[in-house]
C-alpha positions in Angstrom: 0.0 16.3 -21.0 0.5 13.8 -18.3 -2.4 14.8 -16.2 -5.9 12.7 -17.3 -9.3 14.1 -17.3 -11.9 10.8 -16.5 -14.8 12.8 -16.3 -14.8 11.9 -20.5 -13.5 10.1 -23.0 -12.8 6.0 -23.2 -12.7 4.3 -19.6 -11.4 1.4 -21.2 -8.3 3.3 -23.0 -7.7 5.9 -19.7 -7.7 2.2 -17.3 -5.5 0.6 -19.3 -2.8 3.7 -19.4 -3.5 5.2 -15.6 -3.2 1.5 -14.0 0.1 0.5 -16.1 2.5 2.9 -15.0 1.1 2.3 -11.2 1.4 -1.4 -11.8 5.2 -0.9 -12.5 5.7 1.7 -9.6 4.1 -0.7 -7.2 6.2 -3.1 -8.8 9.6 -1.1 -8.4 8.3 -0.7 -4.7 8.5 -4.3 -4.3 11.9 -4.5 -6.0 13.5 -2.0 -3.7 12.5 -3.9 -0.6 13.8 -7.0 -2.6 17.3 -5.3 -3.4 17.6 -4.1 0.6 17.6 -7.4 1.9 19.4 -8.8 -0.5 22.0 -6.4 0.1 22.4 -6.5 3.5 21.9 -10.1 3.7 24.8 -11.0 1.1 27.0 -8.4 3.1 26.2 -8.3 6.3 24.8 -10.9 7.4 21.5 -12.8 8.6 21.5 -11.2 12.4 22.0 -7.5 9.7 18.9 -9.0 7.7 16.6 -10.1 10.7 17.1 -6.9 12.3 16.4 -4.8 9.3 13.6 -7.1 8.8 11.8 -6.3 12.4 12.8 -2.6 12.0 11.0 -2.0 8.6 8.2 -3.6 10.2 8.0 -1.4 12.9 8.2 1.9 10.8 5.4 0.4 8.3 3.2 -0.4 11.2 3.7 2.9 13.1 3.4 4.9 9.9 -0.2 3.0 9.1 -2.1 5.6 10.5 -0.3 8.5 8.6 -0.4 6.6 5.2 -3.9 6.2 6.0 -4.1 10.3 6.1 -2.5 10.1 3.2 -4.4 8.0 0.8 -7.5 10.2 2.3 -5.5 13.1 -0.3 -6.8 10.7 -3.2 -10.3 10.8 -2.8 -10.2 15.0 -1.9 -8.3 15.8 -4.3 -9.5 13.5 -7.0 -13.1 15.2 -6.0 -11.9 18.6 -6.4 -10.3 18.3 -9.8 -13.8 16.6 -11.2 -15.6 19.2 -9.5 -12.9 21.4 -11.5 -12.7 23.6 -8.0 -9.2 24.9 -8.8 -9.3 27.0 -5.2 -10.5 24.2 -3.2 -8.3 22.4 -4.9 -4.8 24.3 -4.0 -6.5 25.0 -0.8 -6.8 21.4 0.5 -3.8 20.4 -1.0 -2.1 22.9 1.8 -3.8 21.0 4.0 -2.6 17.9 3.5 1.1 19.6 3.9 0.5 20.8 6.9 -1.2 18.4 8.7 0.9 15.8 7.2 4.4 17.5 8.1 3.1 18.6 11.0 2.1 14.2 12.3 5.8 13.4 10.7 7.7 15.7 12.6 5.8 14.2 15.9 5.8 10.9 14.8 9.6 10.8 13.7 10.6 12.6 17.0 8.5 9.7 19.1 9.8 7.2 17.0 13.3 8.2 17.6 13.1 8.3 21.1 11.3 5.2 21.7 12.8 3.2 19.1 14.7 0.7 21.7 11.4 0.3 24.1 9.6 -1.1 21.1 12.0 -3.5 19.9 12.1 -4.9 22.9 8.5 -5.1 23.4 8.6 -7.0 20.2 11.3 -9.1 21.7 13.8 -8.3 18.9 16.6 -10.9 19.4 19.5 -9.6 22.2 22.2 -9.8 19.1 19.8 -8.0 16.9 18.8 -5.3 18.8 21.5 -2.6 18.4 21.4 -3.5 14.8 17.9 -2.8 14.6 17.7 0.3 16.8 20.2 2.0 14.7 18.0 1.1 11.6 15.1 2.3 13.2 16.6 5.7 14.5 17.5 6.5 11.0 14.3 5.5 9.6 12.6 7.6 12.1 14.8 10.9 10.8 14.0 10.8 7.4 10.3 10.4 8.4 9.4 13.4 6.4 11.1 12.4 3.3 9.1 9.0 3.5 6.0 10.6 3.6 6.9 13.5 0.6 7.7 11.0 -1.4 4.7 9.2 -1.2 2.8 11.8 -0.6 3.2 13.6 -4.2 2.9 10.4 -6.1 -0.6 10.0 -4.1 -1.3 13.9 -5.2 -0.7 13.3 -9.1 -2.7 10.3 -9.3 -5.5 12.2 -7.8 -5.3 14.7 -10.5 -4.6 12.0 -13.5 -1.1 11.7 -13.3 0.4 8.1 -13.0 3.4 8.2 -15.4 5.6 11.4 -13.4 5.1 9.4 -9.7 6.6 6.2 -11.9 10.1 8.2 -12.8 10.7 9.3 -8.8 9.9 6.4 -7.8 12.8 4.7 -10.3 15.3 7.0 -9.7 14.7 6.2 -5.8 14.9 2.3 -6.5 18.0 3.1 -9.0 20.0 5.3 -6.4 19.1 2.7 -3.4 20.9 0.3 -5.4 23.8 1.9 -6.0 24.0 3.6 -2.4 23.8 0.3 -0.9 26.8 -1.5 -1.9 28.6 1.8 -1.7 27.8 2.6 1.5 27.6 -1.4 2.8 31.0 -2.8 0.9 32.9 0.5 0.0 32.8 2.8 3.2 32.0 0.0 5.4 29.3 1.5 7.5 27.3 -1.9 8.6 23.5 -1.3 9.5 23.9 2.4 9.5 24.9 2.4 5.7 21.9 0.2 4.7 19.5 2.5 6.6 21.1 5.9 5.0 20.9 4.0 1.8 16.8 4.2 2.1 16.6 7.5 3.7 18.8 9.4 1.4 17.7 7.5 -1.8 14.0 8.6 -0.8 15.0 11.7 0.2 16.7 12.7 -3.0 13.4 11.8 -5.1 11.1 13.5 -2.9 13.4 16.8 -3.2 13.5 16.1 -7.1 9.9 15.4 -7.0 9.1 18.7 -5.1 11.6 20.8 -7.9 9.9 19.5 -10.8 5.9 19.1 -9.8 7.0 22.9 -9.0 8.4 24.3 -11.7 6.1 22.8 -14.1 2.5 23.6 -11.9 1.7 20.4 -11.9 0.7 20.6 -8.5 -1.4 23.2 -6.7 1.4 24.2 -4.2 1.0 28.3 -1.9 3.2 29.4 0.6 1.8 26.9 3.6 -0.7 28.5 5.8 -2.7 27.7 8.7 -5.8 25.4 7.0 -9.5 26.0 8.2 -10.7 23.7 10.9 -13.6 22.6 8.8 -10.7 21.4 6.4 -8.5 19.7 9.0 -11.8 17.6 10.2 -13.0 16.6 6.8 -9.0 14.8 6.3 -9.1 13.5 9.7 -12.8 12.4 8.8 -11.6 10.2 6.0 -8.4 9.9 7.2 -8.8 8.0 10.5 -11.2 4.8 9.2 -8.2 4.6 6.1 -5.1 4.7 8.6 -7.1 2.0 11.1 -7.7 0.3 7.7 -4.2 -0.3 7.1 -3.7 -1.3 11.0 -6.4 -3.9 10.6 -4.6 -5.6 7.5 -1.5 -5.4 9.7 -2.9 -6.9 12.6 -4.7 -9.8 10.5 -1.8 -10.5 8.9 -0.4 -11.2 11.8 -3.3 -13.2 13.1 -2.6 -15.4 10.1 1.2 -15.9 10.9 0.3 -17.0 14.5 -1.9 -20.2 12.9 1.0 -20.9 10.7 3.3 -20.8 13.3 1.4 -23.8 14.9 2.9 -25.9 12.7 6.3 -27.0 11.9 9.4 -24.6 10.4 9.1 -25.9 6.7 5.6 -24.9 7.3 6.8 -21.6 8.5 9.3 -21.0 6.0 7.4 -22.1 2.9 4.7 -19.8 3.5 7.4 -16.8 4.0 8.4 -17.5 0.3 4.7 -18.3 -0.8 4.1 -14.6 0.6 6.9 -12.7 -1.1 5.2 -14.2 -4.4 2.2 -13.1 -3.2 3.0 -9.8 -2.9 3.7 -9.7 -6.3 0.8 -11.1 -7.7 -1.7 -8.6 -5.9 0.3 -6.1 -7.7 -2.1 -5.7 -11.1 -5.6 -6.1 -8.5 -3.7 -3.3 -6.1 -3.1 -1.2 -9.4 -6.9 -1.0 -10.8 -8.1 -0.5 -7.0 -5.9 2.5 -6.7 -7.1 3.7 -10.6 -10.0 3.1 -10.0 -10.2 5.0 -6.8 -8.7 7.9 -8.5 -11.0 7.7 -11.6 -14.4 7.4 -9.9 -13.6 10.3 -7.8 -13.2 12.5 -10.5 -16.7 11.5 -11.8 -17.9 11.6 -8.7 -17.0 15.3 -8.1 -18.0 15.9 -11.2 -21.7 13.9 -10.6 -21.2 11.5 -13.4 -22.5 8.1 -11.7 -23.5 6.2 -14.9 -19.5 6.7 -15.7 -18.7 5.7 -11.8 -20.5 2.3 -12.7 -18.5 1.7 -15.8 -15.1 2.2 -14.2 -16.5 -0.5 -11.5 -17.7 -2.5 -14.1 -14.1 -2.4 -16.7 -12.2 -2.9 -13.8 -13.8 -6.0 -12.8 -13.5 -7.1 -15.7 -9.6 -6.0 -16.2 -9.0 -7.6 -12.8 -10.5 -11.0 -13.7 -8.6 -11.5 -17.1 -5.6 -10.3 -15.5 -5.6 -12.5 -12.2 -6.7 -15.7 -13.6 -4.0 -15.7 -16.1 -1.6 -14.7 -13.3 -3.0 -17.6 -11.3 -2.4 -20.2 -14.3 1.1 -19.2 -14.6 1.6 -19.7 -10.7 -0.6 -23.3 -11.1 1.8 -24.2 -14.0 5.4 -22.7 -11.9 5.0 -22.9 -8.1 7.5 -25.4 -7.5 10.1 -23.1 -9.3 8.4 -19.7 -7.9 9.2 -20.9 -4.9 12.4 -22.2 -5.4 14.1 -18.9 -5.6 13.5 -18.3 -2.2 13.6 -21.3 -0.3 15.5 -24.7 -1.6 13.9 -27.3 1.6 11.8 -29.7 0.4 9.7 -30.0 3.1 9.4 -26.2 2.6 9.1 -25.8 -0.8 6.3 -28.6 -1.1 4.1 -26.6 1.1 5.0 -23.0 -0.6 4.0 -25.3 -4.2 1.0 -26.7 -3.0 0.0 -23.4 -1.3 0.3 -21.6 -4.1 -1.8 -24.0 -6.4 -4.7 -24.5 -3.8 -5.6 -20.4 -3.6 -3.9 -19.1 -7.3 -7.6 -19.1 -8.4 -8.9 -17.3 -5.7 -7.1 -14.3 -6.5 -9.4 -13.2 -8.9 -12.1 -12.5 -5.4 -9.4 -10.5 -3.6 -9.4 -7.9 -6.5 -12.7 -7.9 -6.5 -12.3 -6.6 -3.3 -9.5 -4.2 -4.5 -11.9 -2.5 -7.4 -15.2 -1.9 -5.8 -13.4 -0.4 -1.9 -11.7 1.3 -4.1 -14.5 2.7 -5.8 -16.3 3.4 -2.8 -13.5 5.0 -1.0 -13.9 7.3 -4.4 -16.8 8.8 -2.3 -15.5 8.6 0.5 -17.2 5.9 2.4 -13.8 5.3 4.8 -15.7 3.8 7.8 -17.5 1.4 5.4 -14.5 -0.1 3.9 -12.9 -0.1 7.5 -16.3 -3.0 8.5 -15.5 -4.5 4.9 -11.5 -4.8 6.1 -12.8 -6.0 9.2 -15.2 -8.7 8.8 -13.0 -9.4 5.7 -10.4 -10.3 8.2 -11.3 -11.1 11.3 -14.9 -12.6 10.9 -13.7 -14.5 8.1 -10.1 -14.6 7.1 -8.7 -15.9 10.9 -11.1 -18.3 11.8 -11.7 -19.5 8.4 -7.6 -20.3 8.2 -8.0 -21.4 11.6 -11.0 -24.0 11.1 -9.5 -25.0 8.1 -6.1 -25.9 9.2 -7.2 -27.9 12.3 -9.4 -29.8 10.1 -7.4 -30.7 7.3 -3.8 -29.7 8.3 -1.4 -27.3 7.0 -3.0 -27.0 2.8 -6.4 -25.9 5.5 -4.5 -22.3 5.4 -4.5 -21.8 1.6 -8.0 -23.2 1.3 -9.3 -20.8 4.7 -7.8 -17.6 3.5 -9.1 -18.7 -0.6 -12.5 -19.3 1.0 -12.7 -15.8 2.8 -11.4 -14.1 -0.7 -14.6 -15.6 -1.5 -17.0 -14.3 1.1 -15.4 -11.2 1.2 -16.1 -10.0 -2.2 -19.6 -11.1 -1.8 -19.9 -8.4 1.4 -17.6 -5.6 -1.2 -20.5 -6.5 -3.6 -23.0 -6.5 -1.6 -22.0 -2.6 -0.1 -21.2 -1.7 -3.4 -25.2 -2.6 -5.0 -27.2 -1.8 -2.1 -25.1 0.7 0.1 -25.7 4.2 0.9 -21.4 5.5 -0.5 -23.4 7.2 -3.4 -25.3 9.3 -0.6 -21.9 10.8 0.2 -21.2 14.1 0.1 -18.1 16.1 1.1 -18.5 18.9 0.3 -22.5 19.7 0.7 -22.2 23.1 -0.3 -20.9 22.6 -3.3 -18.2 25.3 -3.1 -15.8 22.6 -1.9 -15.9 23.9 2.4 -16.1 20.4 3.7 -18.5 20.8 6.1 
């Protein structure tokens, strides 16, 4: 049985196998981004690689709100299977397809239409930008198949299920890398070959996805229908706060690269490699907050709070262990981490040193990642959307900012480290004296989201 039941049994035990198979999917997720540029940029070229570069960022940004929709689908769903609704259940699960189709249709159609007006608003390069609109286009077609995939992976883990969404998402990294050269070297299609490569390896899983969660019932799937407005409103409800979430973290982020652009290219460059390392050490704290999420929900719907504080409490703990021996490795290595991007010395001595000065203050960020994601559990959306806010704007920019001007370029490491810091004292502080466990979704009690 792949599905998991957290409303008993060991916490410790179901952590440690729901998190590790969403580890290594989030992991694969990072690989296939990895195996694209690599890719393109061996066999087509940097102008290929820049412009595939500003396209993906365009799709990720413009599909933040509608990812945000979807991880909404975890705390519902994960809600309804502790509250062991099987009707509300199937019934908001229909939902979520329609609603979701329904803002992928409209948002791949927009998308499509206005993909060259926002490259240029984003000042893509005059030799990148038919390269990157053609990227884009194609992105925007298989829209739907994006969101599918995603979207059943999200549904499983809501219902205990981490290991299936871990196969698709294989067989989408496996079939990207063999589609790319094929498509790149082979047939000789230029940009429009990478960007099929995505779409139809994608596409494939989520159509294998949908055949199999079918024909085994693992998911609650009915002819779509027409959901209740009550329905519709209580998605939007905590989908809105998550999908500005995500915009928030996108727009920080970019508040970050706009102080680091203040100083000189190694500058720049080393802290492009420092962040592709990055992204895979938050992979483990992104795991548990996404368990976690999953598993307090359940017990949650189910009213079993004393459990809801041990998850909280075991994933802390998880998190620590795991981050701060992550963060020795990187201490010990990050010379040679980030020597397989970047070979500069000027570059590489500032990706090393960044790398040392904030590896131990990853341990606070997931922090951060555990108790938002047991709060989201509830369904506290707008909360974690002040949390993501202060956490980045009231902290994490002007702390990098101040920092840097005072003590020069390590100042970025040692602002962002600080507001890891500060930030999981404000997720602590929510998470011990907060009203989330005063959330209720479904006041009735028969699941009508009113």
């Amino acid at each position: 049985m792949t599905q998991q039941d957290f409303t008993h049994g060991s916490i410790r035990r179901q952590l440690i196998s729901f998190a590790g198979p969403i580890m290594l999917t989030n992991l694969l997720q990072v690989s296939y981004q990895f195996i694209d540029s690599l890719w393109v940029g061996n066999l087509l070229g940097a102008n290929a690689l820049g412009a595939v570069t500003i396209s993906s960022t365009v799709v990720v940004t413009v599909l933040a709100f509608i990812i945000g929709i979807n991880n909404a689908t975890l705390t519902i769903l994960s809600q309804q299977k502790g509250m062991d609704d099987e009707a509300g259940l199937k019934r908001y699960v229909n939902a979520f397809i329609v609603l979701l189709s329904t803002l992928s249709i409209l948002v791949g159609l927009i998308g499509y239409l206005f993909a060259e007006p926002l490259l240029l608003f984003l000042n893509t390069p005059a030799e990148m930008l038919n390269e990157a609109k053609a990227y884009l286009e194609i992105n925007f077609i298989g829209i739907l198949f994006i969101m599918g995939y995603n979207f059943i992976g999200t549904v499983l883990r809501a219902l205990g299920d981490s290991k299936t969404p871990l196969r698709f998402v294989f067989i989408a990294v496996v079939l990207n890398a063999i589609l790319d050269p094929l498509f790149l070297s082979l047939f000789k299609w230029g940009i429009h070959g990478a960007a099929w490569a995505t779409v139809l390896a994608q596409g494939f899983s989520f159509l294998l996805a949908l055949g199999y969660t079918f024909r085994r019932q693992l998911v609650p799937y009915s002819v779509p229908y027409l959901p209740s407005k009550e329905d519709v409103w209580l998605i939007l409800k905590l989908g809105i706060p998550a999908g500005l979430q995500m915009m928030v973290i996108f727009a920080g982020v970019t508040a970050i690269l706009s102080v680091v652009n203040s100083f000189e290219g190694a500058v720049v460059a080393g802290f492009g490699a420092s962040q592709r390392i990055d992204s895979l050490i938050t992979i483990p704290a992104m795991a548990l907050g996404t368990a976690v999420n999953s598993m307090a929900g359940q017990n949650i719907g189910a009213n079993q709070w004393e459990r809801v504080q041990q998850i909280a409490v075991y994933g802390t703990i998880f998190n620590v262990i795991i981050m701060l021996s992550i963060a020795s490795i990187v201490f010990l290595f990050a010379e040679g981490f980030t020597k397989l991007f970047i070979q500069e010395k000027e570059a590489v001595t500032f990706g090393a040193d960044y790398l040392k000065i904030i590896a131990f203050f990853y341990p606070f960020i997931g922090i951060n990642f555990i108790l938002n994601g047991i709060v989201r559990g509830a369904g506290a959306m707008y909360q974690v959307l002040v949390l993501n806010i202060l956490s980045f704007w009231l902290l994490r920019y002007p702390l990098t900012y101040f920092c840097s001007s005072l003590i020069g370029q390590n100042g970025i490491a040692l602002g962002i480290g600080i507001s890891f810091i500060i930030s999981s004292i404000f997720a602590f502080s929510y998470f011990k004296w907060g009203g989330w466990q005063k959330k209720d979704l479904f006041r009735s009690g028969t699941s009508l989201g009113q």
